[in-house]
C-alpha positions in Angstrom: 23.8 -8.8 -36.9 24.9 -5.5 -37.8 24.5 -2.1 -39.8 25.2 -0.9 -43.3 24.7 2.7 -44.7 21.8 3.1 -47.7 21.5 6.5 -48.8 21.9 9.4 -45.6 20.9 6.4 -42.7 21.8 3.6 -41.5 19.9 0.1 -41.0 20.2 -3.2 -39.2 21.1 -6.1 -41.1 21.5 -10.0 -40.1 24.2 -12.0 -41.5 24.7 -9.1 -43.9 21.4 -8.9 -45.2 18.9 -5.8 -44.7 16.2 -6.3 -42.0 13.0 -5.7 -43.4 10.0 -4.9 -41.4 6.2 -5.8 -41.6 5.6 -3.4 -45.0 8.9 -4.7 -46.5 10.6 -1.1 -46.0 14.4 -1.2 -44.2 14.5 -0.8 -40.5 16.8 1.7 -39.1 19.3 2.0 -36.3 16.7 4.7 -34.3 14.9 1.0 -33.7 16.6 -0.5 -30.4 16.1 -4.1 -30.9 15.8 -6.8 -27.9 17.2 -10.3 -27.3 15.1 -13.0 -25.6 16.9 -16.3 -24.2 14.1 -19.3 -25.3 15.2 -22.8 -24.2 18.7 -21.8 -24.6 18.5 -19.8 -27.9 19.2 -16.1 -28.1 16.8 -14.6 -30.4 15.7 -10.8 -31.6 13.2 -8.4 -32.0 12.9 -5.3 -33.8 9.3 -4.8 -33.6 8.8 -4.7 -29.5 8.4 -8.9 -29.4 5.7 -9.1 -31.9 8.1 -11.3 -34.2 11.4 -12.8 -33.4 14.6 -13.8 -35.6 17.0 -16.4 -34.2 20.1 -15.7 -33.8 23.3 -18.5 -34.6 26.0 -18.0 -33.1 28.1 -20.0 -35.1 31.1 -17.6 -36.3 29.9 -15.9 -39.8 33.0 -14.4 -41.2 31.7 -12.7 -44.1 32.8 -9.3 -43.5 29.9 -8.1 -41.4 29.6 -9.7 -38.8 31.5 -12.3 -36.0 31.0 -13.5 -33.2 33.4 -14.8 -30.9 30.9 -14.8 -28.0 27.5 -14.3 -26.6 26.6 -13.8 -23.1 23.4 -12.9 -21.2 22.7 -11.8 -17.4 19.1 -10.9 -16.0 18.7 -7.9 -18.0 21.4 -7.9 -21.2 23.1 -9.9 -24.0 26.6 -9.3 -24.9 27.8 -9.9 -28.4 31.4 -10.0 -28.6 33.2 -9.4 -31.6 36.3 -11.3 -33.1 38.1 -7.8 -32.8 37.0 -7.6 -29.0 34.3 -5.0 -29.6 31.2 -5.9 -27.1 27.6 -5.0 -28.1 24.9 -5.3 -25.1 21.2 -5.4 -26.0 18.6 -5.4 -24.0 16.9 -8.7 -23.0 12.9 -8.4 -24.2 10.9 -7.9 -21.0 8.7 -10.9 -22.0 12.0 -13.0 -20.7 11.5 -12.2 -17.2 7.7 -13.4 -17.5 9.2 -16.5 -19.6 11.6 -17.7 -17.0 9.1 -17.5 -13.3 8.7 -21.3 -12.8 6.4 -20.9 -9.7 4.4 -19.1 -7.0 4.1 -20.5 -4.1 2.1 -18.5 -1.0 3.9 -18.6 2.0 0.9 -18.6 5.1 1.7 -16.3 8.3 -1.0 -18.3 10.2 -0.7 -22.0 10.7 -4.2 -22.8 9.0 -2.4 -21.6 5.7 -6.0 -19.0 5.1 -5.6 -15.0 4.2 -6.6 -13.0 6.5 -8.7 -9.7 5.2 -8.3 -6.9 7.6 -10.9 -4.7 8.0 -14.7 -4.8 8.4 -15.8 -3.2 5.1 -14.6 -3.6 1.4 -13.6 0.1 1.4 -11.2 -0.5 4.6 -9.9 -4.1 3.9 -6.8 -5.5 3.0 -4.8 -8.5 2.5 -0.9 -9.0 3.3 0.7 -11.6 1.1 4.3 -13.6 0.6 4.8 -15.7 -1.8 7.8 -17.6 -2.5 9.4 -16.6 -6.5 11.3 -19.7 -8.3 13.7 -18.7 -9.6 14.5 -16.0 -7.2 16.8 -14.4 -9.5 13.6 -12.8 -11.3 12.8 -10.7 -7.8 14.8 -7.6 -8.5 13.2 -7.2 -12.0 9.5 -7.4 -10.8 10.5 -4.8 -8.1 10.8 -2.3 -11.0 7.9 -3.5 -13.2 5.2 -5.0 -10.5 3.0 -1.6 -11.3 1.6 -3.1 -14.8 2.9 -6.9 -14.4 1.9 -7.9 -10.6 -1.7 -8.3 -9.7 -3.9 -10.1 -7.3 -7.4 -11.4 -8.1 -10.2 -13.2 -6.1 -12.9 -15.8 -7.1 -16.2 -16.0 -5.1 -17.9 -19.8 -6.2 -21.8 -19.4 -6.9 -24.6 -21.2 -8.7 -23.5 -22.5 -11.9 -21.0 -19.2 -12.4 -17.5 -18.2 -11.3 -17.3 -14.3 -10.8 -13.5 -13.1 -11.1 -12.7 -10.3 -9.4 -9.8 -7.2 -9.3 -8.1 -6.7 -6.0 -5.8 -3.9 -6.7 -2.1 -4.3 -5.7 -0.7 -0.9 -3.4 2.2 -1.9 -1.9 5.3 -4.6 -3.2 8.6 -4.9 -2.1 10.8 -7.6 -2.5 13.6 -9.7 -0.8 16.0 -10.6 -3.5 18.4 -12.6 -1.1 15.4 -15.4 -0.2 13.3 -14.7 -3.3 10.1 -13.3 -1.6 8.1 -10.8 -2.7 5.5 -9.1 -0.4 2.2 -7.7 -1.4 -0.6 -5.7 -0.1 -4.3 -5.7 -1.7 -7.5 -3.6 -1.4 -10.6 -5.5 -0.9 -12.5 -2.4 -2.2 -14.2 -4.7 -4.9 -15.1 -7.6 -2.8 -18.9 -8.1 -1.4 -20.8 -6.9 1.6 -21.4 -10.7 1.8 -18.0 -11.5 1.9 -17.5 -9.4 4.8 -20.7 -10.4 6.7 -19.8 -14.3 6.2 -22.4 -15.1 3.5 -20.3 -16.3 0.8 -16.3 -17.2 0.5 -14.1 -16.0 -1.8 -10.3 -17.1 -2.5 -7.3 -15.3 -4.3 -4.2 -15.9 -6.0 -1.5 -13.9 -7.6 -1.0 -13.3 -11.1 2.3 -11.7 -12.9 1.8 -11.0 -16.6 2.8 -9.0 -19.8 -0.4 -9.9 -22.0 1.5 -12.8 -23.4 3.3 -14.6 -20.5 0.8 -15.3 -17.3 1.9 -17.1 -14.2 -0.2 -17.7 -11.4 -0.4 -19.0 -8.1 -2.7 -21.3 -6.8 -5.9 -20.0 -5.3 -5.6 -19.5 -1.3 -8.7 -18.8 0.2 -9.9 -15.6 2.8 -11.7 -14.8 5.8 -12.8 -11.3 7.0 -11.3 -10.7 10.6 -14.3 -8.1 11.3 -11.9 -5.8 13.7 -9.9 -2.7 12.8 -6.4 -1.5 14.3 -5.3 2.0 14.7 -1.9 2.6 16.1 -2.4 5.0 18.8 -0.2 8.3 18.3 1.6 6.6 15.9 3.4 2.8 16.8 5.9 4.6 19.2 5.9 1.5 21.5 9.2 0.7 19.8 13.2 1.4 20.3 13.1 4.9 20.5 9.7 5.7 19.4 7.9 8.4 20.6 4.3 9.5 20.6 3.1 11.9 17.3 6.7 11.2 15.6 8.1 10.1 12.2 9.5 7.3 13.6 6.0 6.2 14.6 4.2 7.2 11.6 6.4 4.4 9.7 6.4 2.0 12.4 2.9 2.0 12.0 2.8 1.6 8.3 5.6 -1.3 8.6 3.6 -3.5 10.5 0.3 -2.9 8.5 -1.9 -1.5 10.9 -5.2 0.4 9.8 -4.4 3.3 11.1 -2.1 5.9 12.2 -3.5 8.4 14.9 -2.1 11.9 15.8 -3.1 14.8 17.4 -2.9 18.5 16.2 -2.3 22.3 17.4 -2.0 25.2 15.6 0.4 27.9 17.1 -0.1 31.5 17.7 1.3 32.1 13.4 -0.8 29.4 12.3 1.3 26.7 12.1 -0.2 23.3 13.0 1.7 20.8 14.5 1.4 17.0 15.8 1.4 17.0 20.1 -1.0 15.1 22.4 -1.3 18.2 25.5 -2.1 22.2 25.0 1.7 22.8 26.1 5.6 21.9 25.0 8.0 22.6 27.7 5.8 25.0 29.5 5.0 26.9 26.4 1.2 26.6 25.6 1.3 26.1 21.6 -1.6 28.1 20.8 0.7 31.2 22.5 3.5 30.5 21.1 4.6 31.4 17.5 6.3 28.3 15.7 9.8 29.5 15.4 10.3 28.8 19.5 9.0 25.6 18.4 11.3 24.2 16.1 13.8 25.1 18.3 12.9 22.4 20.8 13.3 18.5 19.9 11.2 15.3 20.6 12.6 12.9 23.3 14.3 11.0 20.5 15.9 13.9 19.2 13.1 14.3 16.4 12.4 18.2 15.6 8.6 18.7 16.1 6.7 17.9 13.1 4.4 20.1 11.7 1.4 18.5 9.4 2.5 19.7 6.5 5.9 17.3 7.0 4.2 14.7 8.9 1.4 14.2 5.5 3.8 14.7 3.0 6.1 12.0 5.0 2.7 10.0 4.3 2.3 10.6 1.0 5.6 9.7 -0.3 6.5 6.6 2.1 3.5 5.1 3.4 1.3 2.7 1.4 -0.7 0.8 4.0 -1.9 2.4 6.9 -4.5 5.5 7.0 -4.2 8.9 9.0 -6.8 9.5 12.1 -6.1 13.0 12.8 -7.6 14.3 16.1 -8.6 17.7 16.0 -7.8 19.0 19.6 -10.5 21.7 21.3 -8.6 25.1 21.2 -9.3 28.1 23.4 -12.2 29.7 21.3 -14.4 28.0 18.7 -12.9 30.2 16.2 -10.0 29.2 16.5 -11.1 25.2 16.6 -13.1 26.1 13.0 -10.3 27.3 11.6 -7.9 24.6 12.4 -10.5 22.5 11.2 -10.2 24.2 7.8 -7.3 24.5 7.9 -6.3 20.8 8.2 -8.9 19.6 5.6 -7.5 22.1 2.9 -4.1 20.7 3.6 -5.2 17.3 3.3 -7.2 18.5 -0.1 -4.0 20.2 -1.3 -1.8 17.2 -0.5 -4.6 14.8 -3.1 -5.1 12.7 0.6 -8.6 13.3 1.0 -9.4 9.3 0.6 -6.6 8.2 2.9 -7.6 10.9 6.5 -10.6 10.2 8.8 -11.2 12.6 11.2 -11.8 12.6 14.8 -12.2 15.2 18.1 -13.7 15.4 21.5 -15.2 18.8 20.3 -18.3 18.7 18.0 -17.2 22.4 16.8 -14.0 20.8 14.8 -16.2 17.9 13.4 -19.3 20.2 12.2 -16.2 22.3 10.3 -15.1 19.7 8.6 -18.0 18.1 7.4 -19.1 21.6 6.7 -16.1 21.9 4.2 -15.3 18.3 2.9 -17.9 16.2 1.4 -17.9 12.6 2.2 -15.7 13.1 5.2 -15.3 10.3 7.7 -15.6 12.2 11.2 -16.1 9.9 14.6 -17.0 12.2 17.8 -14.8 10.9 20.9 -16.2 10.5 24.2 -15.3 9.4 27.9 -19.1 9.5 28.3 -22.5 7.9 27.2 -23.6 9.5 24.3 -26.7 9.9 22.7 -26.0 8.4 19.2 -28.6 9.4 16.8 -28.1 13.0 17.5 -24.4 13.0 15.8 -25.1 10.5 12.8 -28.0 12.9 12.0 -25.4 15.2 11.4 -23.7 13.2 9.3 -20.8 11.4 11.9 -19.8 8.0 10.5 -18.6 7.0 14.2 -18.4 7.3 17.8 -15.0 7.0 19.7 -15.3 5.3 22.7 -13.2 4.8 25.7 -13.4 1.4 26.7 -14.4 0.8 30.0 -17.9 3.3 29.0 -18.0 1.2 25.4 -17.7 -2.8 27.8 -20.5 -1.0 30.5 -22.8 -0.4 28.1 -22.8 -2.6 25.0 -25.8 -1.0 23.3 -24.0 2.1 22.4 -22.7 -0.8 19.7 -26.4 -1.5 18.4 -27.6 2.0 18.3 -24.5 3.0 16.7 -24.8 -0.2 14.1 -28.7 0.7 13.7 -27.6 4.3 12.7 -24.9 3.3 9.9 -22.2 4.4 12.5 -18.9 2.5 13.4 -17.8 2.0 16.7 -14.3 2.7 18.2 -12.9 2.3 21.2 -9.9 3.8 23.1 -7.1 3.3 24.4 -7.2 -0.4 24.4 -3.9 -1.9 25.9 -5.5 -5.0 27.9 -5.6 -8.2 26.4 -8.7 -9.3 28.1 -10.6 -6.4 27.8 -9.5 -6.5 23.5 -10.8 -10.0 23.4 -14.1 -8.6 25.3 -14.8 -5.6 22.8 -13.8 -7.9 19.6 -17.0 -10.1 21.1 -19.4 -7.0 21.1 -18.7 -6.1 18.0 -16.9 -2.9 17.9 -14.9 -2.3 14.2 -12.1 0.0 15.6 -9.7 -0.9 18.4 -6.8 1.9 18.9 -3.8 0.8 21.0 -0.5 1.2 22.1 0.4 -2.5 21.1 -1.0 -2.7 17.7 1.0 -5.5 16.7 -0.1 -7.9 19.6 -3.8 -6.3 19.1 -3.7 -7.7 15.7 -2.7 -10.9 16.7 -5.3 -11.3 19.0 -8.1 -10.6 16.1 -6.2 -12.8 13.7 -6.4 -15.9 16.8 -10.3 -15.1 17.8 -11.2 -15.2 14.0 -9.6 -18.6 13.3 -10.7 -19.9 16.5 -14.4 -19.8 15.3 
């Protein structure tokens, strides 16, 4: 292989000859051709993969061309020269897809099932390993799992199959024990599905259009029960509450959802802290510049939204934001911080990843004033009347969970009235197990991770 000059250009030749493409004209050197490796012969394109030449590496010492040696890696083939000269081409993507021998799922619960977190198809997900052979193919998918990597589900019915898209958000791979993880929405399964009418099982597919490799199908069952991380996971080494740190603790272990709490300060700033005051300083006196000067017990600065959703945005893939809209002073000043937030949150393109919660109905009514299709829960210590707030338009009630186990209809009138149920702050394993049995959809916690296992057990225990 090699070029030759033909009027002002060059062109690619093979064994001296001019390489011709599909309308017989000469192709030239702007064309980067690729080598594939097929059952040990090294063979190239110059039209993308749509035909192939081989390649024999015999020497051909006919004043073009010789090869002394050929050479590939995971990604390149090296042609050397009898002079020494080295020339690396790129390997044809399609080898990467060529070489996967097998998929293998690798359970996290002994009953080797999916779990599907989540109650609804909108809020579900599904957390998969699967084992690569050969591993050696792990780094590569990591850069191309966007358009090769995708998951899809079968539901069995009546004399038909219906196939159906899960789409992949999150990948990452571990390249020293070939394992590659990967996260799912369930946005296109059923209502059935969810409400145990009809099963449904998944596997994974990788695939150019040409290659396709798939696992074997595993099937799912809903677990029913939401988590949300309360104030962030910052029941860790050196977490603290409404922190970075816990914001990606949170969205490491897969939780639902990431709450925080929110001030704005006497210039307008908003920031992320549970009480009215830092140090002594009440925030909504205080402009932000005494502020930043102060630091979180793990040294942290003080985040403001803006950091803490763009933080989100570029590093998170699993978990959702539950921002709390603290009651300020006045309701002016709750309104506005309610506008605030949500045109942040517009700005930012997050709009489908927040949900919104307060123990103020003056923050709520803003934002479902200003952002259509919001998800806003009212929180309460108290029995509430529920039909009140979902004529509103609330999509929840917020709970604390000793009021929520007292007085389990608040579950059915909030279930008659198209409303989820959450309940706070749920630390006791016991009283977990208890609201999992009346059916609430949201637990938040300080122990999200043990919560979690606790839904995962009850689910496979019926």
């Amino acid at each position: 292989m090699g070029v030759k000059e033909w009027g002002d250009a060059y062109y690619w030749t093979m064994y001296g000859d001019w390489v011709f493409d599909s309308e017989g004209k000469r192709i030239g050197t702007e064309v980067v051709p690729v080598v594939k490796n097929e059952d040990g012969a090294l063979c190239v394109s110059f039209d993308s993969g749509t035909t192939w030449i081989g390649i024999d590496v015999e020497l051909h010492d006919n004043g073009y061309v010789c090869f002394t040696g050929v050479s590939t890696d995971d990604d390149n083939a090296c042609f050397t020269l009898k002079d020494g000269t080295e020339i690396v081409l790129p390997l044809s993507s399609n080898s990467i897809f060529s070489r996967i021998q097998s998929l293998s799922y690798i359970p996290r619960y002994s009953d080797g099932k999916v779990p599907v977190f989540g109650n609804t198809a909108e809020s579900g997900y599904v957390a998969l390993d699967f084992s690569v052979s050969p591993k050696s193919v792990v780094p590569k998918l990591e850069s191309i799992w966007r358009s090769a990597v995708m998951v899809k589900a079968v539901k069995t019915m009546v004399r038909a199959v219906s196939y159906i898209d899960m789409p992949v958000f999150y990948f990452s791979a571990d390249a020293a024990n070939g394992v590659i993880t990967v996260y799912a929405s369930t946005k296109n399964l059923s209502k059935e599905f969810f409400e145990g009418k009809n099963s449904a099982s998944l596997a994974l597919h990788i695939t150019d259009g040409d290659y396709d490799i798939t696992s074997d199908y595993v099937c799912m069952f809903p677990l029913g029960v939401r988590v949300v991380a309360h104030r962030g996971y910052w029941n860790i080494d050196e977490g603290v509450e409404n922190s970075m740190k816990g914001l990606l603790a949170a969205d490491s272990v897969g939780v639902w959802g990431c709450e925080l709490d929110i001030w704005e300060t006497k210039d307008s700033v908003i920031i992320l802290h549970h009480d009215k005051s830092i140090d002594g300083k009440v925030i909504e006196e205080t402009n932000y510049s005494e502020i930043e000067k102060l630091a979180l017990p793990n040294g942290e600065p003080y985040p403001t939204l803006r950091e803490y959703l763009l933080t989100y945005r570029d590093k998170c893939f699993k978990t959702k934001l539950i921002i709390e809209l603290k009651p300020h002073s006045t309701s002016e000043k709750s309104r506005r911080v309610a506008r605030n937030t949500v045109a942040m949150v517009k700005e930012l393109g997050l709009e489908d990843c927040v949900e919104y919660i307060s123990f103020s109905s003056i923050p709520c009514d803003e934002v479902i004033k200003n952002t259509q299709g919001a998800r806003v829960s009212y929180v309460s210590e108290k029995i509430i009347s529920v039909g009140g707030y979902a004529a509103k338009g609330y999509t929840g009630i917020d709970i604390r969970s000793d009021v929520l186990s007292s007085n389990p209809w608040l579950v059915t009138n909030a279930h008659s009235a198209g409303m989820e149920v959450n309940s706070w702050t749920v630390n006791d394993e016991d009283v977990a197990r208890s609201l999992i049995t009346l059916g609430a959809d949201v637990i938040t916690t300080d122990i999200p991770e043990r919560i979690q296992e606790i839904i995962v057990e009850m689910a496979l225990a019926k």
